[in-house]
mmCIF file of the N, C-alpha and C atoms, coordinates in Angstrom:
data_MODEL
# 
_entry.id   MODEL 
# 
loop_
_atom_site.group_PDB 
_atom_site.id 
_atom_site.type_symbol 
_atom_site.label_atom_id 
_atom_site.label_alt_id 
_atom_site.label_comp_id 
_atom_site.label_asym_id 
_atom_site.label_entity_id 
_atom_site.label_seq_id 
_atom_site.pdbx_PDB_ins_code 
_atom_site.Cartn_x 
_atom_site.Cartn_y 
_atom_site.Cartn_z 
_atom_site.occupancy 
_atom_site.B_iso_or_equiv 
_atom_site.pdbx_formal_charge 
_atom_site.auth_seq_id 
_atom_site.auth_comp_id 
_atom_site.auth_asym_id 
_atom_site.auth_atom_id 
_atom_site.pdbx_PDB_model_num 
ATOM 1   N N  . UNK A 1 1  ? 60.175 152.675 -22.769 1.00 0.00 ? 1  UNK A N  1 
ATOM 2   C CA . UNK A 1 1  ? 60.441 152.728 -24.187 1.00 0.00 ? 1  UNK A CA 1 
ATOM 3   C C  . UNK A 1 1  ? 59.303 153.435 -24.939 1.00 0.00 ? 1  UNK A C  1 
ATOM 4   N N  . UNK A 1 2  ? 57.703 152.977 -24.504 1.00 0.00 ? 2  UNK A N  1 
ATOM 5   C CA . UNK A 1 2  ? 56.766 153.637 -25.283 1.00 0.00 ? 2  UNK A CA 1 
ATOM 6   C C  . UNK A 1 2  ? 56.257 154.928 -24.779 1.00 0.00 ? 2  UNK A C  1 
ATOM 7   N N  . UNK A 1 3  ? 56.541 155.153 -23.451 1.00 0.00 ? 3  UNK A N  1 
ATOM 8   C CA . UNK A 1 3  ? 55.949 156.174 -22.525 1.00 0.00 ? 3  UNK A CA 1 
ATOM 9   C C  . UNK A 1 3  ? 54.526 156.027 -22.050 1.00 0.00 ? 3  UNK A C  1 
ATOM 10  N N  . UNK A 1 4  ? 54.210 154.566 -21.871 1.00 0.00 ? 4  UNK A N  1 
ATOM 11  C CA . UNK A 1 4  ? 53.016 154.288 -21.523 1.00 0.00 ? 4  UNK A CA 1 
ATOM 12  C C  . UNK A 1 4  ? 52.851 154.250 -20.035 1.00 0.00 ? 4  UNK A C  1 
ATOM 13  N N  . UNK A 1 5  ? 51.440 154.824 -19.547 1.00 0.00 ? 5  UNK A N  1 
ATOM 14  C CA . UNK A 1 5  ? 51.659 154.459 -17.697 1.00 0.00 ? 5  UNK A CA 1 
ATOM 15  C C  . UNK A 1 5  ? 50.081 154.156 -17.964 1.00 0.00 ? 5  UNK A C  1 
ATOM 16  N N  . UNK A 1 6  ? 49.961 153.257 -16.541 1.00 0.00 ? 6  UNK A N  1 
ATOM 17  C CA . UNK A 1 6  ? 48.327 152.769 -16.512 1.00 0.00 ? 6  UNK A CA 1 
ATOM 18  C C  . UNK A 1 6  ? 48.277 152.958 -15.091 1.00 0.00 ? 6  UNK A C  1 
ATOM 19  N N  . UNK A 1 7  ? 47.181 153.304 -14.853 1.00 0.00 ? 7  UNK A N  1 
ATOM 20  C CA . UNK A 1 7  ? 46.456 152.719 -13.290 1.00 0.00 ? 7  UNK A CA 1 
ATOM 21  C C  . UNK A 1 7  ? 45.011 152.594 -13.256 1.00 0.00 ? 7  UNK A C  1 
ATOM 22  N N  . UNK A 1 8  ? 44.732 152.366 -11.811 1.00 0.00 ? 8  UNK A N  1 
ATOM 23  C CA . UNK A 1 8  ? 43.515 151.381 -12.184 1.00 0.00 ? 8  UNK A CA 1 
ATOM 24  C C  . UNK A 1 8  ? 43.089 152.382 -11.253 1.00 0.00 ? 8  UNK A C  1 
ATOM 25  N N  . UNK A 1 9  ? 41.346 152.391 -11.178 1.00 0.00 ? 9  UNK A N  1 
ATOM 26  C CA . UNK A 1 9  ? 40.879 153.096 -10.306 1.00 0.00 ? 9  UNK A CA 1 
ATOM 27  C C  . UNK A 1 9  ? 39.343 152.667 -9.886  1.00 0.00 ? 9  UNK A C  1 
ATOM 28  N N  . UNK A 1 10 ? 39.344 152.184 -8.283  1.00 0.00 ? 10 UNK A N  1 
ATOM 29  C CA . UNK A 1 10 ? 38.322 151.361 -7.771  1.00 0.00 ? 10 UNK A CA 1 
ATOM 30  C C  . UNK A 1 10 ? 37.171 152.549 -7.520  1.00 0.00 ? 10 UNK A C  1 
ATOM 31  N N  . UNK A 1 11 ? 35.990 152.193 -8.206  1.00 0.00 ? 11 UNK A N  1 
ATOM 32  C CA . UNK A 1 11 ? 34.866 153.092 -8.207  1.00 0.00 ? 11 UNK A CA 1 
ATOM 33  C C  . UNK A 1 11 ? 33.902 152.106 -7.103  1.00 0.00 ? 11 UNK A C  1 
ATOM 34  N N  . UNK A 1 12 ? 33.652 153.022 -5.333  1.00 0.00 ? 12 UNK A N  1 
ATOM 35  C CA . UNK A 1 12 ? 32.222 152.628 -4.698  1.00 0.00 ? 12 UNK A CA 1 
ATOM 36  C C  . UNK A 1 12 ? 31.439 153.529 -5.455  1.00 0.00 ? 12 UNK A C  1 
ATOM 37  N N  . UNK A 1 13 ? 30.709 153.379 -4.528  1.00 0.00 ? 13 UNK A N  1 
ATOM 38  C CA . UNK A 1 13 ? 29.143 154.095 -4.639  1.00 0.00 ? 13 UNK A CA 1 
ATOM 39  C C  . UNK A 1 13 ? 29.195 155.047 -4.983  1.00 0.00 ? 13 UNK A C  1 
ATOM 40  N N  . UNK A 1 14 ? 29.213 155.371 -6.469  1.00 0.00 ? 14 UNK A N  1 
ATOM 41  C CA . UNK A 1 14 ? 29.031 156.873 -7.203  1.00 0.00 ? 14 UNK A CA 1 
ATOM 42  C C  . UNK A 1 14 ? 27.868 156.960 -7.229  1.00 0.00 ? 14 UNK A C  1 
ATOM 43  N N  . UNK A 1 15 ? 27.116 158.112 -7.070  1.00 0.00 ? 15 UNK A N  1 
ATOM 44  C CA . UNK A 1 15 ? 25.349 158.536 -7.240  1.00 0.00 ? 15 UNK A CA 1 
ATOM 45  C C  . UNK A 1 15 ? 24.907 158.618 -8.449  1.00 0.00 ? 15 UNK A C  1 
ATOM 46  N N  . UNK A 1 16 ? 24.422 157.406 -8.985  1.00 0.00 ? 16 UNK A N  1 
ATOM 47  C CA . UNK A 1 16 ? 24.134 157.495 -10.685 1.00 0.00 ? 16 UNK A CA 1 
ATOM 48  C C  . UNK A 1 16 ? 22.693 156.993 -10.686 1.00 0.00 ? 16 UNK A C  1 
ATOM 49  N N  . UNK A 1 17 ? 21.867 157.310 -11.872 1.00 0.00 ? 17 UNK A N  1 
ATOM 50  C CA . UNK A 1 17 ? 21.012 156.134 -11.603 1.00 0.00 ? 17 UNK A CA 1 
ATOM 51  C C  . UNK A 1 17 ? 21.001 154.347 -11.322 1.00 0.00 ? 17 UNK A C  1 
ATOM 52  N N  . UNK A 1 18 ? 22.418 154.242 -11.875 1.00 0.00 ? 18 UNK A N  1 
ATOM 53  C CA . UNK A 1 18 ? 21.803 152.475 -11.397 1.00 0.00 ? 18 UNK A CA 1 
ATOM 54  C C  . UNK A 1 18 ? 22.108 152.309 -9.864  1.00 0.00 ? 18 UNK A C  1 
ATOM 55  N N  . UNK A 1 19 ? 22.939 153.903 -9.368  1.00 0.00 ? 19 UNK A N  1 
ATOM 56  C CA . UNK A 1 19 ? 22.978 153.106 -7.340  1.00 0.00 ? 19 UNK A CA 1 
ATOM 57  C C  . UNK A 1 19 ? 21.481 153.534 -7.072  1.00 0.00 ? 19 UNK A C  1 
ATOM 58  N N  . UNK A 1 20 ? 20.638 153.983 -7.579  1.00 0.00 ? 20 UNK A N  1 
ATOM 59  C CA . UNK A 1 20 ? 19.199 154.581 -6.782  1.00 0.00 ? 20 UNK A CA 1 
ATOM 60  C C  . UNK A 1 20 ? 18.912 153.688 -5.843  1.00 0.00 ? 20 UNK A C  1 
ATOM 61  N N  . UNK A 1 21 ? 19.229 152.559 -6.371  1.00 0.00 ? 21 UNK A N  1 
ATOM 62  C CA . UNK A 1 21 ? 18.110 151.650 -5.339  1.00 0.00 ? 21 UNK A CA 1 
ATOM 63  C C  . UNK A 1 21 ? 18.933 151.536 -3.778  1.00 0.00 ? 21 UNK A C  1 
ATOM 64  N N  . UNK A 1 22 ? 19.948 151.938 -4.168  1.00 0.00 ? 22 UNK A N  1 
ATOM 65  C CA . UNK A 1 22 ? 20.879 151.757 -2.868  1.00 0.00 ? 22 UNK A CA 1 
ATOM 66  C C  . UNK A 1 22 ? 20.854 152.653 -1.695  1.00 0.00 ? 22 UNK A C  1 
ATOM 67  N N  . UNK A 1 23 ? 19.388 154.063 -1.627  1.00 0.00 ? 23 UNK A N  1 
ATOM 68  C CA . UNK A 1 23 ? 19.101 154.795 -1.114  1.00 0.00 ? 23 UNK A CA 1 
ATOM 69  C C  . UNK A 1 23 ? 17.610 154.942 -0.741  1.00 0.00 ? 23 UNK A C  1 
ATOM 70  N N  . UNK A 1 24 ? 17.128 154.634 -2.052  1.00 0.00 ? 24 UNK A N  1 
ATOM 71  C CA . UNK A 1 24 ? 15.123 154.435 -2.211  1.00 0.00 ? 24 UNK A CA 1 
ATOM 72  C C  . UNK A 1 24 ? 15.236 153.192 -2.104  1.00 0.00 ? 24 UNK A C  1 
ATOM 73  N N  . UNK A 1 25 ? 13.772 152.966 -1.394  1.00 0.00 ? 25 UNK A N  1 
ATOM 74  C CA . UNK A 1 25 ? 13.883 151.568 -1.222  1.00 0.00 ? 25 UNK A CA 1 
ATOM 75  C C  . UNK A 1 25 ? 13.798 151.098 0.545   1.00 0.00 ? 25 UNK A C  1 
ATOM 76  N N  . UNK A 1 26 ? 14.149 149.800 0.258   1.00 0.00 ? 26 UNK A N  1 
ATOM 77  C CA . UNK A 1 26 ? 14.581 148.807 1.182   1.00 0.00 ? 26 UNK A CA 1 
ATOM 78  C C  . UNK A 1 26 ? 15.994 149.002 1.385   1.00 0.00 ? 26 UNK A C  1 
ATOM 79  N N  . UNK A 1 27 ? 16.784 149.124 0.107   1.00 0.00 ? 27 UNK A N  1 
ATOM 80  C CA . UNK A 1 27 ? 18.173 149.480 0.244   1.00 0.00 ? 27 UNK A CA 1 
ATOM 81  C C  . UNK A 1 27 ? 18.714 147.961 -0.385  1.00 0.00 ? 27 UNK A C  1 
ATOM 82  N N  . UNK A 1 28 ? 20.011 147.688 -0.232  1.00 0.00 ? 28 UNK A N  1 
ATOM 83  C CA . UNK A 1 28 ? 21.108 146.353 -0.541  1.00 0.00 ? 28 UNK A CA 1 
ATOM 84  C C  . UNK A 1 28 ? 21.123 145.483 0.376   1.00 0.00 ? 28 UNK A C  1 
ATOM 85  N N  . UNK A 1 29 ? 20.844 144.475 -0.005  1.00 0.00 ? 29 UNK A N  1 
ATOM 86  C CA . UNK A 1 29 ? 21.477 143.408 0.553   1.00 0.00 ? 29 UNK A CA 1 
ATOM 87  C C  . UNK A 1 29 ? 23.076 143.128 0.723   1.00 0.00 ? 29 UNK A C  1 
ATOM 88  N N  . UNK A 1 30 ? 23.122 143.322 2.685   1.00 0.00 ? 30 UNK A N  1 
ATOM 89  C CA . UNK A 1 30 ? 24.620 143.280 2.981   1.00 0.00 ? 30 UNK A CA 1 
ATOM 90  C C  . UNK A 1 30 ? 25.323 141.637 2.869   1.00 0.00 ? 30 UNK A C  1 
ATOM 91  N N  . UNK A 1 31 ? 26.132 141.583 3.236   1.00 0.00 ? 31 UNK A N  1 
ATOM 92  C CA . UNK A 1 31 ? 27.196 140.232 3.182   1.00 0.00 ? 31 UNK A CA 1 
ATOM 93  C C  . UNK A 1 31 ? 26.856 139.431 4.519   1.00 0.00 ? 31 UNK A C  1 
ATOM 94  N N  . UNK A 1 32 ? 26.198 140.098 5.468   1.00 0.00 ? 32 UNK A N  1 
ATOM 95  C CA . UNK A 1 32 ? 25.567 139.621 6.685   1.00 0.00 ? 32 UNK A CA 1 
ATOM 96  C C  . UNK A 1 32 ? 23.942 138.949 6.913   1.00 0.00 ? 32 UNK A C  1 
ATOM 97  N N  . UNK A 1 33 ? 23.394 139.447 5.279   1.00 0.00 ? 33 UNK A N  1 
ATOM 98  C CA . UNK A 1 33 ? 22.146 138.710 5.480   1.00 0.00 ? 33 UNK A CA 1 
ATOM 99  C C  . UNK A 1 33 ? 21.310 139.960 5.507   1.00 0.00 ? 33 UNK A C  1 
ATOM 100 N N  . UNK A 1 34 ? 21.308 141.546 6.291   1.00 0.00 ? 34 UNK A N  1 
ATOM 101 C CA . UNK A 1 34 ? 20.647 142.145 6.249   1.00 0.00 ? 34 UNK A CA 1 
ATOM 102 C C  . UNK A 1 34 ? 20.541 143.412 4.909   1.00 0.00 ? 34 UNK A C  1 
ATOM 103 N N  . UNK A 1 35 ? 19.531 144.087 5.177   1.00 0.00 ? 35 UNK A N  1 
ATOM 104 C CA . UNK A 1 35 ? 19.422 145.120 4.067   1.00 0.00 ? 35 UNK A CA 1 
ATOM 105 C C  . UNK A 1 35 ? 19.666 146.418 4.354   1.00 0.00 ? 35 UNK A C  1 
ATOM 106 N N  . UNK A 1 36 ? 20.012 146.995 3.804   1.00 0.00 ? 36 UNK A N  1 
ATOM 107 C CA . UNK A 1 36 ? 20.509 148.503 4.744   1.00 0.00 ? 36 UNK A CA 1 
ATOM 108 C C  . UNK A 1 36 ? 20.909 149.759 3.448   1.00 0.00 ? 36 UNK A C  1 
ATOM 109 N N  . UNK A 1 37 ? 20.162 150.477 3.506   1.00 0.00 ? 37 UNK A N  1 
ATOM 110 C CA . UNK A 1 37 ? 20.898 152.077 2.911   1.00 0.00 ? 37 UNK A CA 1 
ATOM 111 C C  . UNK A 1 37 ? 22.330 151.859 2.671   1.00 0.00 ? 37 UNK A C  1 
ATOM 112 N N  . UNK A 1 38 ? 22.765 152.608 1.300   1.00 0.00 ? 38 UNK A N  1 
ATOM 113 C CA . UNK A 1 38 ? 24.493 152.113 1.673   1.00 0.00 ? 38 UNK A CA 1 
ATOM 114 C C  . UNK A 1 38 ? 24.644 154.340 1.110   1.00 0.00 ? 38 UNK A C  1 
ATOM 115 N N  . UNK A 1 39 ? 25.877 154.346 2.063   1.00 0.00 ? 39 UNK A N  1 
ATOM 116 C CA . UNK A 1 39 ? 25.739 156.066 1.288   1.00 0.00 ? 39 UNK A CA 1 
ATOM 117 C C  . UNK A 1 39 ? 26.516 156.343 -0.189  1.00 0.00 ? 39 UNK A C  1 
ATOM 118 N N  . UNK A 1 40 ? 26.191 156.872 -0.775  1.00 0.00 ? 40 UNK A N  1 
ATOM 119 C CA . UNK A 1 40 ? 27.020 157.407 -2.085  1.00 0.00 ? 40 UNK A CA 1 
ATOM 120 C C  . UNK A 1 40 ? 27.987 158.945 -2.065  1.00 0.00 ? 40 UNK A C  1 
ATOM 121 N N  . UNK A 1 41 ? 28.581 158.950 -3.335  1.00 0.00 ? 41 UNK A N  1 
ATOM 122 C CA . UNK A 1 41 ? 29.390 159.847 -3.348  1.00 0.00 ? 41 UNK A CA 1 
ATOM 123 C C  . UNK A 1 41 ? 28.583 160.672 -4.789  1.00 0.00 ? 41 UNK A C  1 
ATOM 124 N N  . UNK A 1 42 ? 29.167 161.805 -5.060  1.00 0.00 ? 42 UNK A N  1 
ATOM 125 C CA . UNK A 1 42 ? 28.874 162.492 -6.203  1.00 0.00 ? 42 UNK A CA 1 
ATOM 126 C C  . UNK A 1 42 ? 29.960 162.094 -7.225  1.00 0.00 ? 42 UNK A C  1 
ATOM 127 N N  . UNK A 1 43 ? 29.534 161.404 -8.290  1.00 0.00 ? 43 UNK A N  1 
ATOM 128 C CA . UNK A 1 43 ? 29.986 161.282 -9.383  1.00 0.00 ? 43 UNK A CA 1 
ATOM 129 C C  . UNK A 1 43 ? 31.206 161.871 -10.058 1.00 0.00 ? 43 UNK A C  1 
ATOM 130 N N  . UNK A 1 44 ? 31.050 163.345 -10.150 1.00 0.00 ? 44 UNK A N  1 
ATOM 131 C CA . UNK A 1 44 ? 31.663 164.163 -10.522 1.00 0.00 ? 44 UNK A CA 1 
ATOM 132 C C  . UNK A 1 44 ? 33.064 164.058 -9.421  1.00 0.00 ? 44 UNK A C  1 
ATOM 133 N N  . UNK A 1 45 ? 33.532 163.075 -8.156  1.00 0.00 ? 45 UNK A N  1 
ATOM 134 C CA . UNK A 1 45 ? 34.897 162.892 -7.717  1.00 0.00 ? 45 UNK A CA 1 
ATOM 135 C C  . UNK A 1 45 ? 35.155 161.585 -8.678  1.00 0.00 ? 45 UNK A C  1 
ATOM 136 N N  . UNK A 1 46 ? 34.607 160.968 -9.452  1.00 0.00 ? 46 UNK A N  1 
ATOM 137 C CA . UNK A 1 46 ? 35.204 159.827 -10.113 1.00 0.00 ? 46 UNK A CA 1 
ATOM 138 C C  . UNK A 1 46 ? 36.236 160.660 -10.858 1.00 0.00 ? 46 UNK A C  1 
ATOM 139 N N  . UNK A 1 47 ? 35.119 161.121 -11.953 1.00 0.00 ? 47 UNK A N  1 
ATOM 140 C CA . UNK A 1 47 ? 36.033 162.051 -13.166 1.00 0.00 ? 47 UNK A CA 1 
ATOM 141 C C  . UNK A 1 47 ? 36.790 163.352 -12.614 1.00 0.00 ? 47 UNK A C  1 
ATOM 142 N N  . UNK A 1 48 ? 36.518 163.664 -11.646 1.00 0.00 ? 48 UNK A N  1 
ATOM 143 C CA . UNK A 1 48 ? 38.068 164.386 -10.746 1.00 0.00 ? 48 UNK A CA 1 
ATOM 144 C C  . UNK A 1 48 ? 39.324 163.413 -10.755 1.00 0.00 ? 48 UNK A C  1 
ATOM 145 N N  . UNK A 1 49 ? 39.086 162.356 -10.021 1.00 0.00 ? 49 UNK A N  1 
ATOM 146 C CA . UNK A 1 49 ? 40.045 161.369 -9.619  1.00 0.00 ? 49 UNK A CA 1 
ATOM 147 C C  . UNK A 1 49 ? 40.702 161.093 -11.552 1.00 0.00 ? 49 UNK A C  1 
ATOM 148 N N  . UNK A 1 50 ? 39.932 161.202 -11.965 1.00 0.00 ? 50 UNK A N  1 
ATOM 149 C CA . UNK A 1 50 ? 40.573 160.250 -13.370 1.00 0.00 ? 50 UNK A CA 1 
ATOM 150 C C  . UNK A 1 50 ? 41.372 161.358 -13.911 1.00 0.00 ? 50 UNK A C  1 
ATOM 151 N N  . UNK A 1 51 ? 40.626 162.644 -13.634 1.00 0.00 ? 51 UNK A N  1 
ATOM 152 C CA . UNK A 1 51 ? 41.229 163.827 -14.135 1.00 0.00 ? 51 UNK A CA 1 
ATOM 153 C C  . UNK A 1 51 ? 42.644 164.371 -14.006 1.00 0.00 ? 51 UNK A C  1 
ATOM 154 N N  . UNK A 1 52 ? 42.725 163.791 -12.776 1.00 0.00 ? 52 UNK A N  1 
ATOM 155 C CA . UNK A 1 52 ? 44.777 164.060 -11.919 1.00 0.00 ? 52 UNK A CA 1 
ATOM 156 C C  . UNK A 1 52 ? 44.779 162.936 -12.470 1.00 0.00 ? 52 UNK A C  1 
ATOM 157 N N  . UNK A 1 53 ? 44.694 161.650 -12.628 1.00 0.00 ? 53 UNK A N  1 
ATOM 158 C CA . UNK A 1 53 ? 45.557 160.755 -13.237 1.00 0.00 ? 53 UNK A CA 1 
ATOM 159 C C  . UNK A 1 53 ? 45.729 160.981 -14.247 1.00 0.00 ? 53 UNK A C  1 
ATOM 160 N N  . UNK A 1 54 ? 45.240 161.268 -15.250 1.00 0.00 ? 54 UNK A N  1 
ATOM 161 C CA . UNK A 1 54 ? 45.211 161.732 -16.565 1.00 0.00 ? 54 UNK A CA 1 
ATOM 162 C C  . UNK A 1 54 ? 46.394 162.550 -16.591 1.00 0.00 ? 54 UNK A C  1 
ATOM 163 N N  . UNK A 1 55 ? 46.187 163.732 -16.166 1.00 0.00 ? 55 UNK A N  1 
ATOM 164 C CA . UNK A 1 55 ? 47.353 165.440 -15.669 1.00 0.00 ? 55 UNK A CA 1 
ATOM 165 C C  . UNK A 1 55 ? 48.511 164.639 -15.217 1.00 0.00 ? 55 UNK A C  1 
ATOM 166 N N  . UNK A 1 56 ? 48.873 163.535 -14.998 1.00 0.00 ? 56 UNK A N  1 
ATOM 167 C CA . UNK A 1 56 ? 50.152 163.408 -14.232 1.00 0.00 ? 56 UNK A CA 1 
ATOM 168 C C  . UNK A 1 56 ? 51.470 163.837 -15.555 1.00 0.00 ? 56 UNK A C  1 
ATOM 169 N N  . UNK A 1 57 ? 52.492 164.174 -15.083 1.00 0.00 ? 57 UNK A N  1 
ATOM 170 C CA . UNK A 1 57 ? 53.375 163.919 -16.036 1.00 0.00 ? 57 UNK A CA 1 
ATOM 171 C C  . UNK A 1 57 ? 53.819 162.397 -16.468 1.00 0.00 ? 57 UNK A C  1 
ATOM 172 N N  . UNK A 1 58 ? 54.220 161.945 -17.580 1.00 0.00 ? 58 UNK A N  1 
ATOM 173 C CA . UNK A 1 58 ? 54.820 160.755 -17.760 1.00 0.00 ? 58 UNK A CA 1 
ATOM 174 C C  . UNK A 1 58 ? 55.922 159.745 -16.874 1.00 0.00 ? 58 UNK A C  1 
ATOM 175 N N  . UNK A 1 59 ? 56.736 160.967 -16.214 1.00 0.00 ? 59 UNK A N  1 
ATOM 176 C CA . UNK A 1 59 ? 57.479 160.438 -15.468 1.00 0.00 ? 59 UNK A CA 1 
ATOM 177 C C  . UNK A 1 59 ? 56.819 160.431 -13.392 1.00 0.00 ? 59 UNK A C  1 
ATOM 178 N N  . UNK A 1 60 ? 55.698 160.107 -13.725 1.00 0.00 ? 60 UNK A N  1 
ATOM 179 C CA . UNK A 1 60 ? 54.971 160.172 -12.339 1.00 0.00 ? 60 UNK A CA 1 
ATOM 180 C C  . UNK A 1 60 ? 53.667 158.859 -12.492 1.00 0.00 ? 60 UNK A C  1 
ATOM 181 N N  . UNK A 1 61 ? 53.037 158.620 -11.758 1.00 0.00 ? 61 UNK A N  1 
ATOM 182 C CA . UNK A 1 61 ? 51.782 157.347 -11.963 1.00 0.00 ? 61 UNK A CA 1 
ATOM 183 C C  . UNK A 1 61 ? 51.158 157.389 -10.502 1.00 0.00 ? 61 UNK A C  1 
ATOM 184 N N  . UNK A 1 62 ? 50.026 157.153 -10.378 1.00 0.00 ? 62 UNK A N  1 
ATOM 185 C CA . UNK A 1 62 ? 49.305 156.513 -9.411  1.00 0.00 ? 62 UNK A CA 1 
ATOM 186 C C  . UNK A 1 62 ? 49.075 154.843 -10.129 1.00 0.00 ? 62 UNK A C  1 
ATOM 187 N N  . UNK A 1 63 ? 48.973 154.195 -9.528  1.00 0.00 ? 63 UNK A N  1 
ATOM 188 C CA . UNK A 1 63 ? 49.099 152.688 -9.742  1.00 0.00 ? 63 UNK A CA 1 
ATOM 189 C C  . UNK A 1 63 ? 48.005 152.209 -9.372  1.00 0.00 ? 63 UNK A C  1 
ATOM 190 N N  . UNK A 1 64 ? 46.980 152.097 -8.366  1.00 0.00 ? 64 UNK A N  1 
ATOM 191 C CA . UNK A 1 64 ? 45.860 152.533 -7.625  1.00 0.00 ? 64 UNK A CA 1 
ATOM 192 C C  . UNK A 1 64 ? 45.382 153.523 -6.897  1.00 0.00 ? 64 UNK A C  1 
ATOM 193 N N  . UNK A 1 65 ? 43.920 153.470 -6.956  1.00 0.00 ? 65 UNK A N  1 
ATOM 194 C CA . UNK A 1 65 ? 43.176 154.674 -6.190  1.00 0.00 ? 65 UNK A CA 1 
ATOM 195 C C  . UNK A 1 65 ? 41.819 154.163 -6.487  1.00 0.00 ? 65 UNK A C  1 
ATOM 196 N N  . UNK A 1 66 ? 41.635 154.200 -5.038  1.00 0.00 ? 66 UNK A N  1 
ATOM 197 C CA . UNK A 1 66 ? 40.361 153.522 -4.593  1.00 0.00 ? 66 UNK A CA 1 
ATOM 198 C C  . UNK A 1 66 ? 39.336 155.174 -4.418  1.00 0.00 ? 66 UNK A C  1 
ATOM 199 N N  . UNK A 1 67 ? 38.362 155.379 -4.825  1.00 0.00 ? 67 UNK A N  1 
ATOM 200 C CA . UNK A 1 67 ? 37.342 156.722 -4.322  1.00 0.00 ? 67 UNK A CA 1 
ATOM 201 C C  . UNK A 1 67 ? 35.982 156.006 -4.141  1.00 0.00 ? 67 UNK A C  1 
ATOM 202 N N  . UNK A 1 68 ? 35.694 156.415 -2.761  1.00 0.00 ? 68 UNK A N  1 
ATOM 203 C CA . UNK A 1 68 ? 34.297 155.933 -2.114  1.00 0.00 ? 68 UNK A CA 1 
ATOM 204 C C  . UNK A 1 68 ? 33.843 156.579 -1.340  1.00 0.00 ? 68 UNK A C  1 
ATOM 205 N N  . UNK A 1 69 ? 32.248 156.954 -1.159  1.00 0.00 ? 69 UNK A N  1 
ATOM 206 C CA . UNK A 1 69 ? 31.567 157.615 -0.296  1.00 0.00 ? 69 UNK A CA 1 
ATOM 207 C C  . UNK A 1 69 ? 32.343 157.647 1.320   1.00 0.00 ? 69 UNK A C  1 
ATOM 208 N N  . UNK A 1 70 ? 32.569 158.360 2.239   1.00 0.00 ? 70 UNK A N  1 
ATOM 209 C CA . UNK A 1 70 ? 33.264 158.927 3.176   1.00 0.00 ? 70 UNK A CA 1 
ATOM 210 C C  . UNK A 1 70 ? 32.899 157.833 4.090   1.00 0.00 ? 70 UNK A C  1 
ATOM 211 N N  . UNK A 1 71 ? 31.333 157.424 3.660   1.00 0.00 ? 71 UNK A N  1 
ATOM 212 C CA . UNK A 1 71 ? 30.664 157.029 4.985   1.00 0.00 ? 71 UNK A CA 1 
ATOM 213 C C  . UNK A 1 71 ? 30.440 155.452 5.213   1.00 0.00 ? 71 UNK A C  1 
ATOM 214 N N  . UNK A 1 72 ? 31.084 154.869 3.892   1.00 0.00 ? 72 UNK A N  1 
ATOM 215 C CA . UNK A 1 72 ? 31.324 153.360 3.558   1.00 0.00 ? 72 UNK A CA 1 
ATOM 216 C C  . UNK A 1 72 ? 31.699 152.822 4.980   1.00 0.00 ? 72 UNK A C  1 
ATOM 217 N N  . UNK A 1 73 ? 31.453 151.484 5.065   1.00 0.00 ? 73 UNK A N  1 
ATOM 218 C CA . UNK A 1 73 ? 31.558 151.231 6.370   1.00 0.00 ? 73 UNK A CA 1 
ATOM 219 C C  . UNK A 1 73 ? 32.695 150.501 6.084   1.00 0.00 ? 73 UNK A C  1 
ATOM 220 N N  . UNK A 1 74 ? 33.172 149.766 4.819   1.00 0.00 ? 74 UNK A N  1 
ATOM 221 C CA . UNK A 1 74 ? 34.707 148.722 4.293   1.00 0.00 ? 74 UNK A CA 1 
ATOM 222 C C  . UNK A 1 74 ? 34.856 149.260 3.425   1.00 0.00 ? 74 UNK A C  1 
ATOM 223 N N  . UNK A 1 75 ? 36.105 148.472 3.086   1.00 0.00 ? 75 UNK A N  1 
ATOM 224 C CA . UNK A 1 75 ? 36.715 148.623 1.682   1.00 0.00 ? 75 UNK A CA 1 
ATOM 225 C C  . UNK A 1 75 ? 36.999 147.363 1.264   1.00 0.00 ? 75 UNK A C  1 
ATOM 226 N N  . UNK A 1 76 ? 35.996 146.951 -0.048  1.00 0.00 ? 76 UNK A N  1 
ATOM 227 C CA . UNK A 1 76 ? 36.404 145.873 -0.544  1.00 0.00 ? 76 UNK A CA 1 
ATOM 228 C C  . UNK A 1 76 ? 35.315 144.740 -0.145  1.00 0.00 ? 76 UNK A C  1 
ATOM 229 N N  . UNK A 1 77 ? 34.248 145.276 0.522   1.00 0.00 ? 77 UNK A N  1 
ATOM 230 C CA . UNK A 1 77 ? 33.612 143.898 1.820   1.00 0.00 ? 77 UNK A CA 1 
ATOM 231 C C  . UNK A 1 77 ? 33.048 143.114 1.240   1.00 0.00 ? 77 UNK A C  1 
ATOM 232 N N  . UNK A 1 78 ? 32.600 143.199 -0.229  1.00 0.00 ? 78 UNK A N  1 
ATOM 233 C CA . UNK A 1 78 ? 31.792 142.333 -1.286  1.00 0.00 ? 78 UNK A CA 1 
ATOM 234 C C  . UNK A 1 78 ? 32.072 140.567 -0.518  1.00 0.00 ? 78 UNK A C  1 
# 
């Protein structure tokens, strides 16, 4: 009726300043107890990704879309 569409879109490890520490450093504390480097992605695929959702026509949607560094070891492992 309104022509409204939404989706959601799961952001890992974009390379910004607040992931720094997730590279310099000691690195993150994993879900296992240890600490470890986690890898990132370049930023600039977030606002790609948002960019085709945006471009879709009205009568089309992504509903989810998850974008994360290649080299993530899960999805979701929090």
């Amino acid at each position: 009726m309104y022509d409204i569409a939404v989706g959601q879109v799961d952001i890992g490890n974009a390379a910004t300043p607040m992931t720094d520490r997730m590279v310099n450093g000691p690195g993150v504390l994993q879900p296992d107890g240890t600490t470890k480097h986690e890898p990132r992605m370049d930023a600039k695929a977030v606002g790609d990704a948002v960019a085709y959702m945006a471009g879709l026509p009205l009568d089309a949607n992504v509903l989810f879309m998850t974008v994360m560094a290649t080299k993530m070891p899960f999805v979701g492992r929090g």
